[in-house]
C-alpha positions as a Python dict, from the first residue, in 0.01 Angstrom:
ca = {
    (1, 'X'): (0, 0, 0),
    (2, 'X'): (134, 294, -100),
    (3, 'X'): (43, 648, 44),
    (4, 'X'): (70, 992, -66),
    (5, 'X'): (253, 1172, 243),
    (6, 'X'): (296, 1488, 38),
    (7, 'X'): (-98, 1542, -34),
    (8, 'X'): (-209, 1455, 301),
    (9, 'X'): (36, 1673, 431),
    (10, 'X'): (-108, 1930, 178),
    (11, 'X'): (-453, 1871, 290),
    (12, 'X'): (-383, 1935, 626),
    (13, 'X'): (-187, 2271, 564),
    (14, 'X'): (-508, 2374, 377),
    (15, 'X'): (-753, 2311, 643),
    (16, 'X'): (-499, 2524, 942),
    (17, 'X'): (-574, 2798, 639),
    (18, 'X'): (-906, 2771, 625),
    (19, 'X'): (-952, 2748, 1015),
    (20, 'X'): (-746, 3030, 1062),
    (21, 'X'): (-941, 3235, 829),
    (22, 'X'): (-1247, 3122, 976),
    (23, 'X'): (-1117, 3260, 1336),
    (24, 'X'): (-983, 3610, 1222),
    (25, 'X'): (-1299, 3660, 1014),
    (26, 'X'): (-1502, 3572, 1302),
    (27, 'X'): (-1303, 3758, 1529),
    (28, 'X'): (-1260, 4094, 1318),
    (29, 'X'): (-1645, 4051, 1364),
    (30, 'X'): (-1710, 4071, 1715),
    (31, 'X'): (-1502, 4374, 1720),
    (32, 'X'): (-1642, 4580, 1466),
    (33, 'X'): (-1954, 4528, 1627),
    (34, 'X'): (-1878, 4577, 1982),
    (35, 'X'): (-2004, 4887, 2110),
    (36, 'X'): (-2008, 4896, 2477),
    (37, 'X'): (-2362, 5002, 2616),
    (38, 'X'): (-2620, 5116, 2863),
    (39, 'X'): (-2977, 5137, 2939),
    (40, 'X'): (-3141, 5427, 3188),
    (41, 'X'): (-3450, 5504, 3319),
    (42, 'X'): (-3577, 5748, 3598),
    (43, 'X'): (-3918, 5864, 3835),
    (44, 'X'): (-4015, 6134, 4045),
    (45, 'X'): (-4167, 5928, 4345),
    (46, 'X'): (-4390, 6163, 4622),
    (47, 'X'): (-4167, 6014, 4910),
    (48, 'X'): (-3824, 6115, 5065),
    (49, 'X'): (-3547, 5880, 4980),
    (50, 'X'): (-3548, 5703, 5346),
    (51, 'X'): (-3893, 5592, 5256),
    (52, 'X'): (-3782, 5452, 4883),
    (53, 'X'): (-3481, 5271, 4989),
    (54, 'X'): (-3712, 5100, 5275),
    (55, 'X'): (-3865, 4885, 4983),
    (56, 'X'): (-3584, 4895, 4778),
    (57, 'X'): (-3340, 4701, 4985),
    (58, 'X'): (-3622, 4495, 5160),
    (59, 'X'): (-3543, 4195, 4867),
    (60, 'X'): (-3794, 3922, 5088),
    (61, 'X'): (-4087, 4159, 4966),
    (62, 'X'): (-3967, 4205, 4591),
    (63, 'X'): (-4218, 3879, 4488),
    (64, 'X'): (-4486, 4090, 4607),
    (65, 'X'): (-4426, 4368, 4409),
    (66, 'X'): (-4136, 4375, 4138),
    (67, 'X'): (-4235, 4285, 3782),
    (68, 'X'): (-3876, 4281, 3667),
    (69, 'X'): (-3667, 4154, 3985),
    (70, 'X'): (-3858, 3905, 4086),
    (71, 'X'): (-3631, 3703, 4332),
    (72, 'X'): (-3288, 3862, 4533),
    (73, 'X'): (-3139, 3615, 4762),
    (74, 'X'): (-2895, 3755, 4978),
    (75, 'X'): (-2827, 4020, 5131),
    (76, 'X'): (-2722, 4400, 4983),
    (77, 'X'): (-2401, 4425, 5142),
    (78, 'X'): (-2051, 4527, 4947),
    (79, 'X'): (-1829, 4228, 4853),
    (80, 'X'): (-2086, 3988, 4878),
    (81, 'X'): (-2236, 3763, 4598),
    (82, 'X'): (-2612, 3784, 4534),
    (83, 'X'): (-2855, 3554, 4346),
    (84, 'X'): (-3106, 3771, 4101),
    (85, 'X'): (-3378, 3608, 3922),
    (86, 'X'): (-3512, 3837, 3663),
    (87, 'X'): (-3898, 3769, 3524),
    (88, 'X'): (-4081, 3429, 3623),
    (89, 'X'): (-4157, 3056, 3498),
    (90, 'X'): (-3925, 2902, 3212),
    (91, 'X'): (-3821, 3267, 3085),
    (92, 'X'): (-3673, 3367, 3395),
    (93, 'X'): (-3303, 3438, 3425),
    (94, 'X'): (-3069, 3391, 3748),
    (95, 'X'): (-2780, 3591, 3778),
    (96, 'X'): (-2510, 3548, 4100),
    (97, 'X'): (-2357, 3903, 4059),
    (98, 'X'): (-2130, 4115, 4353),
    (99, 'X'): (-2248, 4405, 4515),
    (100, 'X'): (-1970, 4670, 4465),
    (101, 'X'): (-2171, 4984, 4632),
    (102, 'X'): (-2394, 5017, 4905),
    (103, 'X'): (-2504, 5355, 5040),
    (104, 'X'): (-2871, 5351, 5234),
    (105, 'X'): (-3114, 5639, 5156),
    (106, 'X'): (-2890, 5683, 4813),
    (107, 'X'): (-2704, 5420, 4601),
    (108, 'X'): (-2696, 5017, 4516),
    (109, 'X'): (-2461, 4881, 4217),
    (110, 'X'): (-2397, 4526, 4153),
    (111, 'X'): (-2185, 4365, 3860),
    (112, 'X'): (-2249, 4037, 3685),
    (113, 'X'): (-2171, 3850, 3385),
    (114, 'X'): (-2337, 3630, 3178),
    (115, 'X'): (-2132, 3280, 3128),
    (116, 'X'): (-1802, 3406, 3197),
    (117, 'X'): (-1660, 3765, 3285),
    (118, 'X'): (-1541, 3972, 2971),
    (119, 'X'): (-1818, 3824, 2735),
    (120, 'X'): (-2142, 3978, 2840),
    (121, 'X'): (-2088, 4201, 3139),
    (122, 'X'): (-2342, 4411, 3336),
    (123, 'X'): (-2332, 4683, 3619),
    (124, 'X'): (-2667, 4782, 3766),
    (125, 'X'): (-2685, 5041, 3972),
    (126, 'X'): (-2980, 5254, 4175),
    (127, 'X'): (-2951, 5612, 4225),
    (128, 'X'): (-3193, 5782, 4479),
    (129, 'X'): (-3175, 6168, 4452),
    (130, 'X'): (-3347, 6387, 4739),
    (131, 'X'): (-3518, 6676, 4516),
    (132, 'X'): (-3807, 6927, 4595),
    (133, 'X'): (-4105, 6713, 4689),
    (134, 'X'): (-3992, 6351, 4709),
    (135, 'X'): (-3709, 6099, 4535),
    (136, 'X'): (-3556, 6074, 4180),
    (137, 'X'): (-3531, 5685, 4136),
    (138, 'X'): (-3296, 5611, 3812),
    (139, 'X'): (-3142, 5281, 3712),
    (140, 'X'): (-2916, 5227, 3542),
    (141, 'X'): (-2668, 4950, 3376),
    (142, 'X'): (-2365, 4974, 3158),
    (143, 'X'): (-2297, 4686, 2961),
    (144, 'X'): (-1911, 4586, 2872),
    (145, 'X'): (-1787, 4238, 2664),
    (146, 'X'): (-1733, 4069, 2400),
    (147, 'X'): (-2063, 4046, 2294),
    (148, 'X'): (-2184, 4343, 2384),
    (149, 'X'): (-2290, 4589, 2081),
    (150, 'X'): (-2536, 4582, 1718),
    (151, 'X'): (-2615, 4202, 1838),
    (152, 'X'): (-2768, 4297, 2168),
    (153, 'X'): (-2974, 4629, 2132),
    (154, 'X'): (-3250, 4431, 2133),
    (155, 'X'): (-3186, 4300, 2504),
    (156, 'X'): (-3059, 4645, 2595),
    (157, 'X'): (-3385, 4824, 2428),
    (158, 'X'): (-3601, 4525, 2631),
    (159, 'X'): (-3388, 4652, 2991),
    (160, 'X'): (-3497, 4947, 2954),
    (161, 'X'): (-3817, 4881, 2960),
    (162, 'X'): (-3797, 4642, 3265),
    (163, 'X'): (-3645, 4949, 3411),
    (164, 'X'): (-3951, 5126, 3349),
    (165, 'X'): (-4185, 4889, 3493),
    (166, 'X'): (-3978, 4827, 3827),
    (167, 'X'): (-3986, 5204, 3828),
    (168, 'X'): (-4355, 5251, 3855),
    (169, 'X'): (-4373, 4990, 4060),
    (170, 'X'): (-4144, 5115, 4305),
    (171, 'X'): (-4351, 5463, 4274),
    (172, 'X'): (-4676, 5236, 4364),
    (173, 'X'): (-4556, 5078, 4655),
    (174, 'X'): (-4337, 5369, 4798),
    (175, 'X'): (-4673, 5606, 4755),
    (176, 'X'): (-4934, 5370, 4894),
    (177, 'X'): (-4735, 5286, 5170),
    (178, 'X'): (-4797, 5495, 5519),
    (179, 'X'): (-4517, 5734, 5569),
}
């Protein structure tokens, strides 16, 4: 039996090529569409900020009330690692990110990733601003990764709305609780 060492060898060199294309091309991809990112949103709530953070860092009652954070387990303190689950049923999401800032009566920021750190990173944060007549409530969340960019406006576009709703809802409870 005779074999052609030569043209396998050949062969092979061909396919390293064409893998190696396949990579940069792939890779020159991802970066020309990564755009790092954020969402916002903000409301003027009828209640000094003491009275907002009460239900914002009370995360046993968030079932009751949060359409967009439906579940924190854990506890809001710096350093430690939380568990988030975001929406109900099969669509829900868990995230196990670390609170970085804690400041009662004015800020909360976590961090987490999705998979691993560097591909699809998010930092969350909530703002609470004393102004004439009750609270500005704003969240916020910059995104940072590899993936982050044209690909995901739609689930940055869809945050911002969850922002939105947890925002009114926040307003609802704060207001039609008793000072």
């Amino acid at each position: 039996m005779t074999t052609n060492y030569g043209a396998n060898m050949g062969l092979r060199g061909l396919l390293l090529k064409g893998i190696a294309v396949i990579v940069v091309g792939v890779t020159g991809t991802v970066f020309v569409l990564h755009e790092n990112s954020s969402a916002h949103a903000d409301i003027l709530i009828d209640r000094p900020p003491a009275d907002v953070w009460t239900v914002v860092s009370n995360t046993i009652a968030y079932p009751d009330w949060n359409p967009f954070i439906t579940r924190v387990d854990g506890d809001f303190r710096e350093g430690e690692t939380i568990r988030i689950v975001l929406g109900v049923g099969p669509d829900s999401m868990v995230f196990k990110p670390t609170v970085l800032v804690v400041s009662p009566g004015k800020d909360l920021c976590w961090r987490g990733s999705v998979w691993i750190r560097g591909v699809f990173d998010g930092t969350h944060c909530i703002h609470l601003t004393a102004v004439t007549g009750g609270t500005r409530f704003e969240q916020t969340e910059s995104f940072s990764g590899l993936l982050v960019g044209r690909l995901t406006t739609d689930v940055i576009e869809e945050t911002r709305r969850n922002f939105q709703a947890m925002n009114i809802a926040v307003k609802q409870r704060v207001e039609t609780k008793t000072p």
